[in-house]
C-alpha positions as CSV (number, residue, x, y, z in Angstrom):
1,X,97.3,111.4,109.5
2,X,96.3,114.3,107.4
3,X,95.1,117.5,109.0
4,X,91.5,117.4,110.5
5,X,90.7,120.7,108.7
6,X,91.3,118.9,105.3
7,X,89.6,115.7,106.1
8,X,86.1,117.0,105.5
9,X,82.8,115.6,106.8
10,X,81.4,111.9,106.6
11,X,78.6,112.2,104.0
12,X,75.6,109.4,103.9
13,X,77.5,108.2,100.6
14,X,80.8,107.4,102.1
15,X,78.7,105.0,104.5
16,X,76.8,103.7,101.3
17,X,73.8,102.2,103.9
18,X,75.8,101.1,106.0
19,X,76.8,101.8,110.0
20,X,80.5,103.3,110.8
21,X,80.6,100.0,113.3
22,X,79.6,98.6,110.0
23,X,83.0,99.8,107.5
24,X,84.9,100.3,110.8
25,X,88.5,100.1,110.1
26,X,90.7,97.5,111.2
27,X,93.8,97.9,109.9
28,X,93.9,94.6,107.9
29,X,97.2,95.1,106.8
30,X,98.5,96.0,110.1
31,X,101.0,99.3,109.2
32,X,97.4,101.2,107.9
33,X,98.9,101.7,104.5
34,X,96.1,99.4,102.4
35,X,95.0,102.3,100.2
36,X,91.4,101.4,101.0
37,X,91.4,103.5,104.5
38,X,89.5,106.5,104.3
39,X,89.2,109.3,107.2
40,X,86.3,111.3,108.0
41,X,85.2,113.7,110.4
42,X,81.9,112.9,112.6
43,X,81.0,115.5,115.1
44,X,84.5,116.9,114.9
45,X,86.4,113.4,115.8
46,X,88.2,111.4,113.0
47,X,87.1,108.4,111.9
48,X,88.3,105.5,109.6
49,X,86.3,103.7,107.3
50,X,87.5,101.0,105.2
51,X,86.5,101.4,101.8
52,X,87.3,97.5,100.6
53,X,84.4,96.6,103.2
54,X,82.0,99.2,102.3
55,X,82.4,97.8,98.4
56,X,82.4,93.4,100.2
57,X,79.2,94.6,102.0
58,X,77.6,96.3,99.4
59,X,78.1,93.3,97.0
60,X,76.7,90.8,99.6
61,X,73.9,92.9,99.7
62,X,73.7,93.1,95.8
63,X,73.6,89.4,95.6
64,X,71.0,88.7,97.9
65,X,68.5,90.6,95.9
């Protein structure tokens, strides 16, 4: 994991809309080494957020209007 000084802050546009329960990471390939897993700080505690779900959801949500 990189160091938490370097990961920076989780801006409204990493979240695109959406909730961090929403793009939660879930480690879909099951070693964490996807290349679509991106960590953030939020009130100093890392989190992950999967960027291949930010971009499914935002899609989905695309579609429908």
């Amino acid at each position: 994991m990189p160091k938490l000084e370097a990961l920076g802050e989780l801006t409204p546009e990493d979240l695109g809309g959406f909730t961090v329960q929403d793009l939660k990471c879930r480690a879909c390939s099951g070693y964490g080494n996807c290349g679509y897993r991106m960590y953030r700080l939020l009130d100093g505690k890392p989190v992950l957020i999967c960027q291949l779900r930010r971009d499914e959801l935002t899609a989905k949500r695309e579609g429908e209007n």
